[in-house]
N, C-alpha and C positions, 0 to 999 in steps of 0.2 A: 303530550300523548305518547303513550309508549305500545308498540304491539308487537306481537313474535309470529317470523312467518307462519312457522306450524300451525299457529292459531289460525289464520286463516282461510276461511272455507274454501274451498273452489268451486269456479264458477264455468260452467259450458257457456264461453260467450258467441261463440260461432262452431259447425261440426268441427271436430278434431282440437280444438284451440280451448283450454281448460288451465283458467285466471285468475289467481290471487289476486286481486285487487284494493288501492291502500290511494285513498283521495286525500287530498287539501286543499282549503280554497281555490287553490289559482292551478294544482297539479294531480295528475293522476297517474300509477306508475305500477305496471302492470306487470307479476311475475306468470310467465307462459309455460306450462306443459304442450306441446305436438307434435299429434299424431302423425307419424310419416305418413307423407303423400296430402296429406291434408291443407287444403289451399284457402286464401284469401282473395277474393275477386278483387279488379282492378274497381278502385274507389278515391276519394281525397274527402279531406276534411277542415275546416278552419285549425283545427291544433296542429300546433307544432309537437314533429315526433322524434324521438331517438330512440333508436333500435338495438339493441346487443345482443348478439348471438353467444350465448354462454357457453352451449353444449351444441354439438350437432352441427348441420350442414343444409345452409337453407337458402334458397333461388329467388332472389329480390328484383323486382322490377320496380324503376325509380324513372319517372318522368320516361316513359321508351324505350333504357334503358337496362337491359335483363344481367345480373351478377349475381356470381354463388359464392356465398358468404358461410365462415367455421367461427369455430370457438376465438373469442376476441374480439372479433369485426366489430364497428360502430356504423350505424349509418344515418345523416342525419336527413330526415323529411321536413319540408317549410309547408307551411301553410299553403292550404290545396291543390297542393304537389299530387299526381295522380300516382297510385301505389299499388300492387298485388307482390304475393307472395305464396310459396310452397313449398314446403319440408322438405323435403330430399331422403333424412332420414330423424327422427326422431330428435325434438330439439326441445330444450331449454333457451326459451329467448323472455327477454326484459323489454319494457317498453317503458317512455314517460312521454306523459302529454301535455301540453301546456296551452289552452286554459283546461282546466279537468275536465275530462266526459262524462258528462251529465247523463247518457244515456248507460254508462258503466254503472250509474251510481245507484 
């Protein structure tokens, strides 16, 4: 299978957070536009996540822990690790999940 970002649609998956989204069996991996100020409530999940902040400046809380994350950073999430997050200013972030989110899909 071959597919080119621009092709794909985007998706409002939660306010502010607007997701190209690109599945396979077992992964799902998720290119982000958001909205500054625009937050993720503290949650976890069975997937395993990786996070890359491409562009932008963004406020990661990991397990109780609060860190603010710029273009580069990686951060890895395990399985029902409890998570939030909020832009800071205007970000390009990457996500991949592993097994796929079914509820993405």
């Amino acid at each position: 299978m071959h597919l080119r970002l621009s092709d794909i649609p985007s998706k409002e998956v939660m306010p502010g957070y607007h997701g190209k989204l690109v599945h396979s069996e077992n992964m799902t991996w998720v290119f982000w536009d958001v909205k500054a100020r625009a937050t993720v409530p503290e949650h976890s999940h069975k997937h395993e996540q990786i996070m890359h902040v491409v562009e932008g400046t963004f406020e990661f809380t990991l397990d109780g822990e609060t860190k603010t994350y710029h273009a580069g950073d990686i951060v890895i999430i395990g399985s029902y690790i409890k998570h939030s997050g909020k832009a800071l200013t205007p970000c390009k972030l990457m996500d991949v999940f592993s097994p796929a989110r079914e509820e993405y899909q």
